[in-house]
Backbone as XML, in Angstrom:
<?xml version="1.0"?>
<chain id="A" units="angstrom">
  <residue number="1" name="UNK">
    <atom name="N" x="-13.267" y="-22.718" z="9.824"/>
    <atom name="CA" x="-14.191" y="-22.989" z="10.920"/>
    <atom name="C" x="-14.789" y="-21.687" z="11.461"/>
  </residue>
  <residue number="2" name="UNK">
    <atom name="N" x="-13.887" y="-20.413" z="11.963"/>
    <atom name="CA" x="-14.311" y="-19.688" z="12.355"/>
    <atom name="C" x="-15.466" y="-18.968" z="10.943"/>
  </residue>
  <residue number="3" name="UNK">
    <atom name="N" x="-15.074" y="-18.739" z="10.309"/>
    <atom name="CA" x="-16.010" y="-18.115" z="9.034"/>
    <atom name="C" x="-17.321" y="-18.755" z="8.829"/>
  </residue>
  <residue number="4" name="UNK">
    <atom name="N" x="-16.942" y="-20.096" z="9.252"/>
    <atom name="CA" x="-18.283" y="-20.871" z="9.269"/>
    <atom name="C" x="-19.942" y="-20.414" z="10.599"/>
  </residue>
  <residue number="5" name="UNK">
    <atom name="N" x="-18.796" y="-20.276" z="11.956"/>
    <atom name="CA" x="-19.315" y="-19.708" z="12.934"/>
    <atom name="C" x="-19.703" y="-18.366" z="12.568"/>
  </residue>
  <residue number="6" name="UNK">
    <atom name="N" x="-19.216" y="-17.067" z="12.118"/>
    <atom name="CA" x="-19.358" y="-16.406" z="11.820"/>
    <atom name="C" x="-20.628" y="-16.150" z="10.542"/>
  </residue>
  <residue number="7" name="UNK">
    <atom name="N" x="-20.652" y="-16.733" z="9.865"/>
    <atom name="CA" x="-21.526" y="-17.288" z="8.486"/>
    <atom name="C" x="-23.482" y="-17.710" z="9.663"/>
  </residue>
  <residue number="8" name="UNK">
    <atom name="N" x="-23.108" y="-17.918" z="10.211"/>
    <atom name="CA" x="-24.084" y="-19.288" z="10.928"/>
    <atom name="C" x="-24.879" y="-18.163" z="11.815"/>
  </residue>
  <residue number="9" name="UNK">
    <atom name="N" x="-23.990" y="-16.678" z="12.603"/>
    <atom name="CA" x="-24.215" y="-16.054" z="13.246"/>
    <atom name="C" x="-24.978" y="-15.137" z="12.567"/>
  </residue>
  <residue number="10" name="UNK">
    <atom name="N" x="-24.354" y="-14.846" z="11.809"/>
    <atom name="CA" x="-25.278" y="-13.757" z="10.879"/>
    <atom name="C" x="-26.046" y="-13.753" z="10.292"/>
  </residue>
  <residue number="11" name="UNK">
    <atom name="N" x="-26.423" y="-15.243" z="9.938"/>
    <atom name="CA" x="-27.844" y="-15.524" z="9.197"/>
    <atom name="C" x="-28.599" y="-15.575" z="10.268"/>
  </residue>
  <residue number="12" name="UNK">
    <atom name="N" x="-28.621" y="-16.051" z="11.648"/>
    <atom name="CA" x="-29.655" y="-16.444" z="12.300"/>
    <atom name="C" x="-29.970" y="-14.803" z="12.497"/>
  </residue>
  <residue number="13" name="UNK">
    <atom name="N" x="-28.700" y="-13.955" z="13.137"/>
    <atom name="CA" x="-29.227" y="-12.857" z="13.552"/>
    <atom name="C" x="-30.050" y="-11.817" z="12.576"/>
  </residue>
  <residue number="14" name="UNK">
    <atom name="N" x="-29.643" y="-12.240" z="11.009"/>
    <atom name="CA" x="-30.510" y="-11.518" z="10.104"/>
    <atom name="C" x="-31.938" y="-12.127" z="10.318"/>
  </residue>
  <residue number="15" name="UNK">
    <atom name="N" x="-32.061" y="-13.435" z="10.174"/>
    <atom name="CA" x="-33.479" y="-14.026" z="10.157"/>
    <atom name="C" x="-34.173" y="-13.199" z="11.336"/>
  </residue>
  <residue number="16" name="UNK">
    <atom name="N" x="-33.476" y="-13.535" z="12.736"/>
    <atom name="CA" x="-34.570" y="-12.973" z="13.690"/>
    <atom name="C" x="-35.002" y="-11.664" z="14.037"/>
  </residue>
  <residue number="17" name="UNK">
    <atom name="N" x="-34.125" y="-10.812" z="13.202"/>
    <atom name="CA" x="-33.989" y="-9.353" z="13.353"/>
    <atom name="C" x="-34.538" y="-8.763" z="12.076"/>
  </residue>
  <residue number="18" name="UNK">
    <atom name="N" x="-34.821" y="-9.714" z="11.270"/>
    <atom name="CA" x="-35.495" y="-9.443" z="10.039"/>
    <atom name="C" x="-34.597" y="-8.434" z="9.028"/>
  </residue>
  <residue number="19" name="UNK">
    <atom name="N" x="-33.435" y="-8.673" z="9.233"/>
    <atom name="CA" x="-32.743" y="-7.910" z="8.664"/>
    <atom name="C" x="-32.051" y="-8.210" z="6.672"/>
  </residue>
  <residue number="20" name="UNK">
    <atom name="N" x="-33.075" y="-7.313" z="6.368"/>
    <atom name="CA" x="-32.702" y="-8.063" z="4.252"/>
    <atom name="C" x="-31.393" y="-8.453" z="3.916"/>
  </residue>
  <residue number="21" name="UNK">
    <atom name="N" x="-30.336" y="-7.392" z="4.452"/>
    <atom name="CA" x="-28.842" y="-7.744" z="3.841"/>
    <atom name="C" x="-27.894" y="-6.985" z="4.701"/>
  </residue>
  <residue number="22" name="UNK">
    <atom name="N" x="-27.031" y="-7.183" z="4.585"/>
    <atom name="CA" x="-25.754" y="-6.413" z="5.017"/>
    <atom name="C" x="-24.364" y="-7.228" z="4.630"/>
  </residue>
  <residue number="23" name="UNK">
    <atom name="N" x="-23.273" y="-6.145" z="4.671"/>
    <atom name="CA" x="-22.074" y="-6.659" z="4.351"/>
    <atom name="C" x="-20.969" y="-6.851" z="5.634"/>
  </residue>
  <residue number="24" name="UNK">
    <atom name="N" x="-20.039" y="-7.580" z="5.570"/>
    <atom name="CA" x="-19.280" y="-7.736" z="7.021"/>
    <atom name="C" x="-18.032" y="-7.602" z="6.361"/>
  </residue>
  <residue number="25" name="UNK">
    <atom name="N" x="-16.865" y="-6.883" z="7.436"/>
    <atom name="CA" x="-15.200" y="-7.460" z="7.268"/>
    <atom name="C" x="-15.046" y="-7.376" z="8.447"/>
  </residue>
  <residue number="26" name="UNK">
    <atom name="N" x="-14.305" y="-9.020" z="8.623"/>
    <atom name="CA" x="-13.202" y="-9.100" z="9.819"/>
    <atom name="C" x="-11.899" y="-8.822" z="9.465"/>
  </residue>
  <residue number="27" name="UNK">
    <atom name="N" x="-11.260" y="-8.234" z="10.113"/>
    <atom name="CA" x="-9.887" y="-7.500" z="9.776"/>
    <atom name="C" x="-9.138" y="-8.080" z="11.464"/>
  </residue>
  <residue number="28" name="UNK">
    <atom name="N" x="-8.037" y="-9.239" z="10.872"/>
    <atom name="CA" x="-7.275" y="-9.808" z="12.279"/>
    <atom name="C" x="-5.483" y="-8.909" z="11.824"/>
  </residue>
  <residue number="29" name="UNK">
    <atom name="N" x="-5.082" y="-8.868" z="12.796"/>
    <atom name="CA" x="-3.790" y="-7.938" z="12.267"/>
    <atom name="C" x="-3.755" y="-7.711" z="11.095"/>
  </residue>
  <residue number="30" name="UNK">
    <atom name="N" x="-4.456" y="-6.748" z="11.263"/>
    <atom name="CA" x="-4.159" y="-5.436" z="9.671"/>
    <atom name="C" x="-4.711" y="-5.865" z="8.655"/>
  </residue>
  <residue number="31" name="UNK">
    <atom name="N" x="-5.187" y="-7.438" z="8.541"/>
    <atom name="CA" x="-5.415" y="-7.957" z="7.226"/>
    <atom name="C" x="-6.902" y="-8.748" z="6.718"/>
  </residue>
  <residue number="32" name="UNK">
    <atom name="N" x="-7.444" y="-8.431" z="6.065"/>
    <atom name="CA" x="-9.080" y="-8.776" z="6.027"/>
    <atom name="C" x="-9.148" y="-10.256" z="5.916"/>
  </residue>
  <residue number="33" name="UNK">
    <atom name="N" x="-9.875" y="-10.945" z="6.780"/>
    <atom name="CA" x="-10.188" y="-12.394" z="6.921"/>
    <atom name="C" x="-11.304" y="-12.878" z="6.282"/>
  </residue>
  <residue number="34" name="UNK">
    <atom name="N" x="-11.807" y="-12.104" z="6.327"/>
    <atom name="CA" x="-13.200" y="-12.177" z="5.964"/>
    <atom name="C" x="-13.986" y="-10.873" z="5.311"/>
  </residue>
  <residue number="35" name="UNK">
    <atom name="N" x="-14.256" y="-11.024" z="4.045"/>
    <atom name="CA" x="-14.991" y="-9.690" z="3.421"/>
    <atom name="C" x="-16.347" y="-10.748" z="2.641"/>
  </residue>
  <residue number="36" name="UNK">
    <atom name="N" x="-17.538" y="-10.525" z="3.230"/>
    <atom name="CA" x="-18.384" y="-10.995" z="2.367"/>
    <atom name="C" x="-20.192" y="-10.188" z="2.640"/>
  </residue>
  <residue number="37" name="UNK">
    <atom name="N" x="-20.705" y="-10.531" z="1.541"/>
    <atom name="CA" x="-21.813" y="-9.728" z="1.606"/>
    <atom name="C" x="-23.189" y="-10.680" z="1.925"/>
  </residue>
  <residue number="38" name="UNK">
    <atom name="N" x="-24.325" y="-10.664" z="2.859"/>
    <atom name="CA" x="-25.553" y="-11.497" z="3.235"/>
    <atom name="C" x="-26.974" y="-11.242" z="2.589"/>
  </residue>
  <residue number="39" name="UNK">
    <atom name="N" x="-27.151" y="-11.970" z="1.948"/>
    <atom name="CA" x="-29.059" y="-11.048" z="1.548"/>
    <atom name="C" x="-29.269" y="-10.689" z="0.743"/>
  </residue>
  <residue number="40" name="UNK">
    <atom name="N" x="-30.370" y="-9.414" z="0.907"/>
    <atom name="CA" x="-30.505" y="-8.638" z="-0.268"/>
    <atom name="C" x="-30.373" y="-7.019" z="-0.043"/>
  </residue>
  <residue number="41" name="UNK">
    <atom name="N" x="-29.741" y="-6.298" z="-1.337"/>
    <atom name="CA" x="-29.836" y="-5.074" z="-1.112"/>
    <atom name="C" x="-31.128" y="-4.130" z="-1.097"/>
  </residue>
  <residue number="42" name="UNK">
    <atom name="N" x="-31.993" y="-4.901" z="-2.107"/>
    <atom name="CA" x="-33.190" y="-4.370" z="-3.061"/>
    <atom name="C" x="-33.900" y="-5.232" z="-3.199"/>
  </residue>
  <residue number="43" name="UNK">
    <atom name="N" x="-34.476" y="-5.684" z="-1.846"/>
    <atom name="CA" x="-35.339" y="-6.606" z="-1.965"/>
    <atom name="C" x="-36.465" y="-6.743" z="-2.998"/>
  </residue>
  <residue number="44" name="UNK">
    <atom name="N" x="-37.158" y="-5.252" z="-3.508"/>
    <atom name="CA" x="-38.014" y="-5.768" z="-4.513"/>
    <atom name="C" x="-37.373" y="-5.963" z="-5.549"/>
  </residue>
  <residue number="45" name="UNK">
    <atom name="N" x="-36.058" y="-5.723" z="-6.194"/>
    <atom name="CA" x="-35.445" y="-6.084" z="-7.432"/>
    <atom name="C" x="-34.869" y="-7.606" z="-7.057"/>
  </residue>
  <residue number="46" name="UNK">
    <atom name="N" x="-34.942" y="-8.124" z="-5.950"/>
    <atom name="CA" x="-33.740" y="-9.284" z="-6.074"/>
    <atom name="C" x="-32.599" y="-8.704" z="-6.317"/>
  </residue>
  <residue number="47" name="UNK">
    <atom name="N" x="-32.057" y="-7.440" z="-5.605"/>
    <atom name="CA" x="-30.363" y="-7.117" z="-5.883"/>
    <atom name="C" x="-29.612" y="-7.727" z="-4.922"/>
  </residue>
  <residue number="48" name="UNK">
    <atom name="N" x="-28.341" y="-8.668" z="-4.725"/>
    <atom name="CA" x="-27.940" y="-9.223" z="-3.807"/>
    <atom name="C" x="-26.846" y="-8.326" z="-3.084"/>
  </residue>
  <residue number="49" name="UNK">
    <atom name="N" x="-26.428" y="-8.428" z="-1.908"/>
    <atom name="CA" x="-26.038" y="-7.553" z="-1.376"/>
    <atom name="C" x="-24.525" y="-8.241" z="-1.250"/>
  </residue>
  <residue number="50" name="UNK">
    <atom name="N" x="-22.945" y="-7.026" z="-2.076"/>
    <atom name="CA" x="-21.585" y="-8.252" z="-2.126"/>
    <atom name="C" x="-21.062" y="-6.938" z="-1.225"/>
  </residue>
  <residue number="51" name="UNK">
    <atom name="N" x="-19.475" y="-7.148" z="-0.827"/>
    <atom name="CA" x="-18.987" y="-6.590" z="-0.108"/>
    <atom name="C" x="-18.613" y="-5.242" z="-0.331"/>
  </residue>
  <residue number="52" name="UNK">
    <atom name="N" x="-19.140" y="-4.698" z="-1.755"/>
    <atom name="CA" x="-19.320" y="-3.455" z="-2.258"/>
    <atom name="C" x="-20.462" y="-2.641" z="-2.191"/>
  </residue>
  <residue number="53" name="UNK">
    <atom name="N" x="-20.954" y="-2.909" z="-1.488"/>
    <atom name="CA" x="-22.795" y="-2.270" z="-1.924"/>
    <atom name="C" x="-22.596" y="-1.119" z="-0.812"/>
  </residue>
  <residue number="54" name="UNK">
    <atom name="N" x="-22.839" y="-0.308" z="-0.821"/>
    <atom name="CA" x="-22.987" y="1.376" z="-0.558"/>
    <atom name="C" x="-24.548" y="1.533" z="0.225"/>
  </residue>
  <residue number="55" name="UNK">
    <atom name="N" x="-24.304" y="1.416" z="1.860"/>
    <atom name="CA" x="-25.503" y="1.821" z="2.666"/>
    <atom name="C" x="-25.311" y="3.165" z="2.929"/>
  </residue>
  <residue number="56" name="UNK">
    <atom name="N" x="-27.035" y="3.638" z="3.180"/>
    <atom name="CA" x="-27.433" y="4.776" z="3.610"/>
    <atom name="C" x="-27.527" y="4.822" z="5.209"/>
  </residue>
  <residue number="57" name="UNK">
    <atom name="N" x="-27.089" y="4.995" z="6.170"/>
    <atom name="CA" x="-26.975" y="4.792" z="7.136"/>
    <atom name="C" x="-28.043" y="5.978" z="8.262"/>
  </residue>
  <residue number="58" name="UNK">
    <atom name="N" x="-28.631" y="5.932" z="9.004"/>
    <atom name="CA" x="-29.224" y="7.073" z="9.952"/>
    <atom name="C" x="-28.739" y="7.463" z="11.448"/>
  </residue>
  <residue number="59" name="UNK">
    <atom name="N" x="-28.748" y="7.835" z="11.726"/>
    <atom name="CA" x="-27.783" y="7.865" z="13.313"/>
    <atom name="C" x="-28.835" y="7.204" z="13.905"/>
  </residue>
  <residue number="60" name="UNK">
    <atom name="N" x="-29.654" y="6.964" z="14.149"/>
    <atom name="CA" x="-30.229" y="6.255" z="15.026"/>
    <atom name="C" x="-30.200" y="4.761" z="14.471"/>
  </residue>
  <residue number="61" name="UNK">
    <atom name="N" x="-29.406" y="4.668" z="13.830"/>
    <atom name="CA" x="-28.847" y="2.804" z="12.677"/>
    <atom name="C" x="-27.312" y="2.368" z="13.898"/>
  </residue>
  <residue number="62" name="UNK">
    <atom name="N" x="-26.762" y="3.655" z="13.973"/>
    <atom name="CA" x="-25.676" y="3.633" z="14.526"/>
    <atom name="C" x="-25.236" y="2.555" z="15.531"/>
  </residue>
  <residue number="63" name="UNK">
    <atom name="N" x="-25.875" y="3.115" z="16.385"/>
    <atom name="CA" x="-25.897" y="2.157" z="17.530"/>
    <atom name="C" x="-26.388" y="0.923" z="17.269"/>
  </residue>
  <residue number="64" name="UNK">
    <atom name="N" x="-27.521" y="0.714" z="16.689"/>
    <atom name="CA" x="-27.446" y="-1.181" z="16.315"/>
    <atom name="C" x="-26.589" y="-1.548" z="15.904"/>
  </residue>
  <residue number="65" name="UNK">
    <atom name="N" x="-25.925" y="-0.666" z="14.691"/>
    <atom name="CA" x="-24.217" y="-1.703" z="14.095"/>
    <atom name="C" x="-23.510" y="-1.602" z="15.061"/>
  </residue>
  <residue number="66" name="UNK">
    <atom name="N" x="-23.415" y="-0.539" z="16.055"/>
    <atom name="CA" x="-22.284" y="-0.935" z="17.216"/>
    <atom name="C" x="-22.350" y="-2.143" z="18.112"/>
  </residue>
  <residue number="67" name="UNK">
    <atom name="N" x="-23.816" y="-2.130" z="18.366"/>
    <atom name="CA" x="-24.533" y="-3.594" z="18.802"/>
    <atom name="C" x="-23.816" y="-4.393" z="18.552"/>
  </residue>
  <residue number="68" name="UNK">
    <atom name="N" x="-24.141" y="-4.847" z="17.260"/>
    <atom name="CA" x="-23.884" y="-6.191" z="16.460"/>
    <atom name="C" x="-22.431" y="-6.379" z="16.425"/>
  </residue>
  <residue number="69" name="UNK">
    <atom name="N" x="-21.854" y="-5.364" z="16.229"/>
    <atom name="CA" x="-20.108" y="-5.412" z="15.698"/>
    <atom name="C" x="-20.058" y="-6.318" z="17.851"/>
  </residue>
  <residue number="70" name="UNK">
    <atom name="N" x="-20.439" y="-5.583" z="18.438"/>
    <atom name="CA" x="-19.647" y="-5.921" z="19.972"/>
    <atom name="C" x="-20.684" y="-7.538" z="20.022"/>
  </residue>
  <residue number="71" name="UNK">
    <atom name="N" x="-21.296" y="-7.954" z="19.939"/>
    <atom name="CA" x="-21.712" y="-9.248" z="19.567"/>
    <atom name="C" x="-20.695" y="-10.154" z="18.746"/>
  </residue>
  <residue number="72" name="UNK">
    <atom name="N" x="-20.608" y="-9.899" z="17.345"/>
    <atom name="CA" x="-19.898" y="-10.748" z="16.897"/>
    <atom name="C" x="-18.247" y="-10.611" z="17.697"/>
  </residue>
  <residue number="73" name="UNK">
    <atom name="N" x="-17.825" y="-9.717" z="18.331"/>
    <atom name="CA" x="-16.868" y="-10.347" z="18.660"/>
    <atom name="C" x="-16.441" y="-10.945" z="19.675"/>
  </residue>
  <residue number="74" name="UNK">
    <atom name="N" x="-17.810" y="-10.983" z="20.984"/>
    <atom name="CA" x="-17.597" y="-11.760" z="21.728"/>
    <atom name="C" x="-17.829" y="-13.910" z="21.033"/>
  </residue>
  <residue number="75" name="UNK">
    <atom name="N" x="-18.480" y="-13.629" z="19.933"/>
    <atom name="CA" x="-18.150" y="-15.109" z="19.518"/>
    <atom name="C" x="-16.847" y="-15.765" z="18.415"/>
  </residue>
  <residue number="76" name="UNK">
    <atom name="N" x="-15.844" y="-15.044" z="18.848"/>
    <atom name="CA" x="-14.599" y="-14.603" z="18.069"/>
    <atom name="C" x="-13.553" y="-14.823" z="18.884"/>
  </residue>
</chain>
């Protein structure tokens, strides 16, 4: 159920944020609940994005993933 909520959250917030792909882990005591990847990596290739894919990150990226991370866990 929760993965489902979680699943449901991240697509909408990709759709409205226009965001191509990204990967998530929830980690509940010590142990990963959830490892899965959304989208695309390479949008003009069609590369899909799995829980391995290797971002380039910018400091000014930073703070939106901190965003998002403190979002998803108030619906958690």
């Amino acid at each position: 159920m929760r993965s489902m909520m979680i699943d449901d959250y991240i697509q909408a917030t990709m759709t409205k944020n226009q965001i191509p792909g990204l990967s998530v882990a929830v980690v509940q005591e010590g142990e990963a609940v959830l490892v899965k990847g959304y989208g695309l990596a390479n949008v003009e290739h069609s590369v899909e994005v799995t829980e391995y894919t290797v971002y380039e990150i910018a400091s000014v990226r930073k703070t939106d993933i901190l965003w998002m991370l403190q979002k998803c866990m108030k619906i958690i």
